[in-house]
VOLUMRO-539942 format. One record per residue (C-alpha): residue number from 1; residue in three letters; y, x, z. Coordinates in steps of 0.25 Angstrom, whole numbers. Example, Ala and Ser with C-alpha at 12.3 -4.5 7.8 and 13.67 -1.06 7.14 Angstrom:
2
nr; rest; py; px; pz
1; ALA; -18; 49; 31 .
2; SER; -4; 55; 29 .
//
This chain:
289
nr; rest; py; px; pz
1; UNK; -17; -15; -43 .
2; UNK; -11; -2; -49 .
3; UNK; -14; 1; -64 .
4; UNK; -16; -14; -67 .
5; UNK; -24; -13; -80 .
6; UNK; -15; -20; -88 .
7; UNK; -19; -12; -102 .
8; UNK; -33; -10; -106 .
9; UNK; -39; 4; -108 .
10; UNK; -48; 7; -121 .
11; UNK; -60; 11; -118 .
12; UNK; -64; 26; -119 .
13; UNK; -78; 25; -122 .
14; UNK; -93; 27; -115 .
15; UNK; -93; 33; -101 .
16; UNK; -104; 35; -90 .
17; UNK; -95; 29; -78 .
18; UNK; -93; 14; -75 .
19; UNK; -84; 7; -86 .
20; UNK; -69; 7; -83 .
21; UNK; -62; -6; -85 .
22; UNK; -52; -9; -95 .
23; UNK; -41; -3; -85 .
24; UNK; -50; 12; -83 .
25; UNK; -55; 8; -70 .
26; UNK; -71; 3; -68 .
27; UNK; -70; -14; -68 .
28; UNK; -82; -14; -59 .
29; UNK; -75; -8; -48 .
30; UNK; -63; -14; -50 .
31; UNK; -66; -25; -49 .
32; UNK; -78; -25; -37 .
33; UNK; -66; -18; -28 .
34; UNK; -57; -28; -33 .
35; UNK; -67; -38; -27 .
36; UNK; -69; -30; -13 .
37; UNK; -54; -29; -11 .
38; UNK; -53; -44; -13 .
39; UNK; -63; -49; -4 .
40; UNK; -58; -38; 7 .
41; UNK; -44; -46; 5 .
42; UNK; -49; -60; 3 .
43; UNK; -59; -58; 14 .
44; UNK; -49; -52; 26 .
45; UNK; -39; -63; 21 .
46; UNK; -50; -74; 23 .
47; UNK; -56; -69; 37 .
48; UNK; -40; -66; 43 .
49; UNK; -28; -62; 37 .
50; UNK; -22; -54; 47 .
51; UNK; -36; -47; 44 .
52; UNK; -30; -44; 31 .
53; UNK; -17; -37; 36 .
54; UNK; -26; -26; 41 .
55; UNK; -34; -25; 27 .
56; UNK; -17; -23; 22 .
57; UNK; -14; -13; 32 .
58; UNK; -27; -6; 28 .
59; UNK; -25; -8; 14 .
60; UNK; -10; 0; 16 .
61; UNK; -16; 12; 24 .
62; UNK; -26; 15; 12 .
63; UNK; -14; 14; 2 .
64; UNK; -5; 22; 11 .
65; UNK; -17; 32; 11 .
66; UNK; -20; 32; -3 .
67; UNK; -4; 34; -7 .
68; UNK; -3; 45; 3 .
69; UNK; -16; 52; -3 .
70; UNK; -8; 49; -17 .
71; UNK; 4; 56; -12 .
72; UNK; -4; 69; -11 .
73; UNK; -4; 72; -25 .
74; UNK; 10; 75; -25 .
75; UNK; 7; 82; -12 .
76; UNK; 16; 72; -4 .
77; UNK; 10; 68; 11 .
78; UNK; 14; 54; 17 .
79; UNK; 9; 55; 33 .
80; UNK; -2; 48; 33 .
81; UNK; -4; 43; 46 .
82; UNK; 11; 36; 48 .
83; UNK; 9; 29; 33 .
84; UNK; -5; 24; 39 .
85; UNK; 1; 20; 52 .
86; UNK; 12; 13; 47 .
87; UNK; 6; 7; 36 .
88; UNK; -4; -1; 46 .
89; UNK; 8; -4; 56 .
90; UNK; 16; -9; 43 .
91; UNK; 6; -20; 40 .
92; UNK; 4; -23; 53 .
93; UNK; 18; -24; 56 .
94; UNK; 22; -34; 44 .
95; UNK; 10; -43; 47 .
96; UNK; 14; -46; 60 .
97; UNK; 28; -44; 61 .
98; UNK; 33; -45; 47 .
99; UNK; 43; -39; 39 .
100; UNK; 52; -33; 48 .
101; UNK; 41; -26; 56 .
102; UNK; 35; -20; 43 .
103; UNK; 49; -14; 39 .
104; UNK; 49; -9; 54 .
105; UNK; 34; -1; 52 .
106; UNK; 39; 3; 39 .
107; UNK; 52; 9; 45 .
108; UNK; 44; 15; 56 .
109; UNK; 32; 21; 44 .
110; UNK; 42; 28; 39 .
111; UNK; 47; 35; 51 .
112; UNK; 34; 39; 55 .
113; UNK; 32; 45; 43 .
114; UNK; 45; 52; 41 .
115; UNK; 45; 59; 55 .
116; UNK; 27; 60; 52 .
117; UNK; 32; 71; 41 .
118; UNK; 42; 79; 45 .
119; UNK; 36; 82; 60 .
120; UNK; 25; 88; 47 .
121; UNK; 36; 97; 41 .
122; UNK; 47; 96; 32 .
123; UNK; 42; 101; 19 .
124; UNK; 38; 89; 9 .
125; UNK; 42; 78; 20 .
126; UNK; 53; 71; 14 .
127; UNK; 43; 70; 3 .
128; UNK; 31; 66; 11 .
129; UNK; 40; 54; 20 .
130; UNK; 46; 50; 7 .
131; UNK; 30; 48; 3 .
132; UNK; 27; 41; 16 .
133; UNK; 38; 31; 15 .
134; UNK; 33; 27; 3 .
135; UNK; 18; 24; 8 .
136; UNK; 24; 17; 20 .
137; UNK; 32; 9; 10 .
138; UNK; 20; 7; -1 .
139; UNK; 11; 2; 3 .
140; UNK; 12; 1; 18 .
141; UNK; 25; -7; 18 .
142; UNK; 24; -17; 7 .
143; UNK; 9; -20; 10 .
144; UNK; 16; -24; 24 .
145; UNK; 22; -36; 16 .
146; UNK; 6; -41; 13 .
147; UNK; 4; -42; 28 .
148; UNK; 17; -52; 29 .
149; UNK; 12; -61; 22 .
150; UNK; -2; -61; 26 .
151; UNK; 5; -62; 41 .
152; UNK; 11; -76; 37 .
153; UNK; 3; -88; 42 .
154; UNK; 0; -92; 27 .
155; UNK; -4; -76; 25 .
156; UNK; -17; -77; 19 .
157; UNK; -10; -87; 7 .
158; UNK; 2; -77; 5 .
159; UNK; -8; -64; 4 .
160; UNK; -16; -72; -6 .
161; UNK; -4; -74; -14 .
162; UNK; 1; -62; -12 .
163; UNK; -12; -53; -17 .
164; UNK; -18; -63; -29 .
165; UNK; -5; -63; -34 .
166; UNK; -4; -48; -34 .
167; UNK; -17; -45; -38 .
168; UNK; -17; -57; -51 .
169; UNK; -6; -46; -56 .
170; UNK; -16; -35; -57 .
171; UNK; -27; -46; -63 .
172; UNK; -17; -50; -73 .
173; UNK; -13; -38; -78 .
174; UNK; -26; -34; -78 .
175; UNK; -31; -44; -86 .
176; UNK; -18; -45; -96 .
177; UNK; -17; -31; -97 .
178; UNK; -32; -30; -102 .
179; UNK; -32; -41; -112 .
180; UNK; -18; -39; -116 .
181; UNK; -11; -25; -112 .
182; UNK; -4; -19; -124 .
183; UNK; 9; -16; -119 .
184; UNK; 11; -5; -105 .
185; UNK; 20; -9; -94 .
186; UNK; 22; 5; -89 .
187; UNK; 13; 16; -97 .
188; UNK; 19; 27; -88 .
189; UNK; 15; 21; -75 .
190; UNK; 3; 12; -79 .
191; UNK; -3; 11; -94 .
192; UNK; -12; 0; -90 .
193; UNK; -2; -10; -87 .
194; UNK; 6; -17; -98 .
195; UNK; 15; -28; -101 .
196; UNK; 5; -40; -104 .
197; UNK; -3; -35; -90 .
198; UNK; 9; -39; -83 .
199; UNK; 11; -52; -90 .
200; UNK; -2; -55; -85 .
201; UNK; 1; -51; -72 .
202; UNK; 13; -60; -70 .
203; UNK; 5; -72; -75 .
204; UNK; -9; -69; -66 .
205; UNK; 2; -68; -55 .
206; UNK; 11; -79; -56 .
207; UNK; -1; -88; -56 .
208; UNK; -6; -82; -46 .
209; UNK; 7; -82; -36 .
210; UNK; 8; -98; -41 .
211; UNK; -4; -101; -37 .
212; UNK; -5; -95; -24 .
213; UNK; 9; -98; -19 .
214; UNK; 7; -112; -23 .
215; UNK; -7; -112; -18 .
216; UNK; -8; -104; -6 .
217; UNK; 6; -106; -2 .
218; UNK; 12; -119; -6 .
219; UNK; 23; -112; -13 .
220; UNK; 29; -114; -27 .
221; UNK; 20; -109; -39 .
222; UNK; 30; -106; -46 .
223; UNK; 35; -96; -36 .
224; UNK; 22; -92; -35 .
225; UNK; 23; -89; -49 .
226; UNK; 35; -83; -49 .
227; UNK; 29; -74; -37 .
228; UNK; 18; -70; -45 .
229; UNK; 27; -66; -56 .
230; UNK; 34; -58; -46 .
231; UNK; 22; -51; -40 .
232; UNK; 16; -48; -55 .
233; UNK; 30; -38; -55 .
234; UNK; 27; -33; -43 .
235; UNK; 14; -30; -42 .
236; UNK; 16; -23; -58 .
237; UNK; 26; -13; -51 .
238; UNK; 16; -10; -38 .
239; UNK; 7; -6; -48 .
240; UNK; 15; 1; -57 .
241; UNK; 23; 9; -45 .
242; UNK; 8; 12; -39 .
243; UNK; 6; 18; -54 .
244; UNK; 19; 27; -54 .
245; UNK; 14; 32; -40 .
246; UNK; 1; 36; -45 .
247; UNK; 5; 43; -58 .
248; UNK; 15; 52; -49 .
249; UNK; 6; 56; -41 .
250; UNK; -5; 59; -53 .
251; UNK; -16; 49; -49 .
252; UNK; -23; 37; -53 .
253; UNK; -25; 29; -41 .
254; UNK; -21; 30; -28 .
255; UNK; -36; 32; -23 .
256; UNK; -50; 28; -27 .
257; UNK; -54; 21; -13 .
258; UNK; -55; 8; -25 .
259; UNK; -63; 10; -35 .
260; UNK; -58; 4; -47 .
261; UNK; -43; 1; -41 .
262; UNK; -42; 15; -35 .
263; UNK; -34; 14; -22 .
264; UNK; -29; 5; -12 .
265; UNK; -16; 7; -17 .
266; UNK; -18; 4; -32 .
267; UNK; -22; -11; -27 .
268; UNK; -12; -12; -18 .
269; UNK; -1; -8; -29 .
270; UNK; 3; -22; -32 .
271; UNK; 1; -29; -20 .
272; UNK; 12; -18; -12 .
273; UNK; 21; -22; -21 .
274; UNK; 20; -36; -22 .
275; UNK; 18; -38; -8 .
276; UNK; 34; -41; -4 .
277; UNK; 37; -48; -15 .
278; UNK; 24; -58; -11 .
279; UNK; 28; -58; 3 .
280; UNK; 44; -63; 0 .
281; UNK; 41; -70; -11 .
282; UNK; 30; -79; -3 .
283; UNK; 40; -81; 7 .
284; UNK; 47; -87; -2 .
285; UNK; 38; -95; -9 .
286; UNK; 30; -99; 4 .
287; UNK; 40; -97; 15 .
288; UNK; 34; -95; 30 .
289; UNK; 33; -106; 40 .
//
């Protein structure tokens, strides 16, 4: 959900490849990936939840891979097998234990990793570790929040809410920002996304958080709304921090395992981010049994 395009691109004339939309990615694929992705979600959701937590474990290995590969244009090596490890027994660990047992695998990812690279050598560690912390943190630790509230009884309404609200703020800035983007938010980070993107972000949002905390929950819509609102924020800096990453590291996505998006971790982006404050806020708005 990175590079939202929240200002539309001129055109640039003829050309023999398939037609970029107006964000400078092809729409077709876009959007028929778009497609694939939601039925792979909606579908594991329908047939088991707890089916899903393996689609989010895998869905933090892939990112974890793709952040690592990234990390090699700056010639920085996270250890691998630790971050994949621990990434997998993160979100197994908050979806059965909870909170306090994801903090636990986090603690003990970043041990692994720590001792991992030094029993390699001293020279560039502390940088390398430093890297790997950061992998074990985004995405592996804040996805591990998606898998506590799919592990509550009434899971499967708050991981709706959690992913239609985050995903209405990409739709929104992408439909605000192409109809009426004139003024950037951040040129240095992302020229795409501007001001009126993010107004339309916030609106999709909060009436998509109403709406499914009053819906699906049985919570107020107006915390809902306020929820959404919140979550418009949030997911806006995911995908602006996922952007100040890839400009230091001299790339345009994470990878092109996506076509149209890119990489896993350009979708994930916002839902990383927003993924804590759903889960507190819901507990809030629609507090466990």
């Amino acid at each position: 959900m990175s590079d939202s395009p929240l200002l539309a691109a001129p055109a640039t004339g003829p050309s023999t490849t398939p037609a970029p939309g107006r964000a400078g990615r092809n729409l077709g694929h876009a959007i028929g990936v778009g497609v694939a992705l939601a039925t792979l979600v909606l579908g594991t959701l329908a047939i088991d939840k707890d089916l899903f937590g393996y689609v989010i474990a895998a869905a933090m290995v892939v990112g974890a891979w793709e952040m690592r590969h990234a990390l090699l244009n700056r010639d920085i090596t996270v250890p691998l097998l630790p971050v994949i490890v621990g990434a997998v027994a993160m979100i197994l660990s908050a979806q059965q234990r909870g909170p306090e047992a994801l903090t636990v695998a986090f603690g003990l990812t970043c041990m692994t990793i720590l001792i991992w690279r030094f029993l390699d050598g001293v020279q560039g560690a502390a940088r390398d570790v430093g890297a790997g912390f950061l992998v074990a943190l985004y995405p592996c630790f804040l996805g591990g929040f998606a898998a506590m509230m799919l592990a509550e009884d009434d899971g499967l309404a708050r991981t709706v809410t959690f992913i239609l609200t985050t995903v209405c703020s990409d739709i929104g800035g992408y439909a605000a920002g192409v109809l009426f983007g004139k003024h950037p938010m951040a040129p240095r980070l992302s020229p795409k996304k501007s001001w009126e993107g993010f107004a339309g972000s916030v609106a999709f949002c909060a009436v998509s958080g109403a709406a499914c905390v009053s819906l699906l929950l049985d919570g107020p819509w107006a915390g809902g709304a306020a929820l959404g609102v919140v979550v418009a924020c949030c997911a806006t800096v995911g995908d602006l921090m996922e952007s100040s990453i890839k400009r230091d590291l001299g790339i345009k996505d994470m990878s092109n395992l996506l076509p149209g998006h890119g990489g896993m971790m350009d979708r994930l982006d916002s839902l990383l981010m927003t993924a804590p404050v759903c889960w507190a806020a819901l507990l809030l708005l629609a507090p466990v049994a």
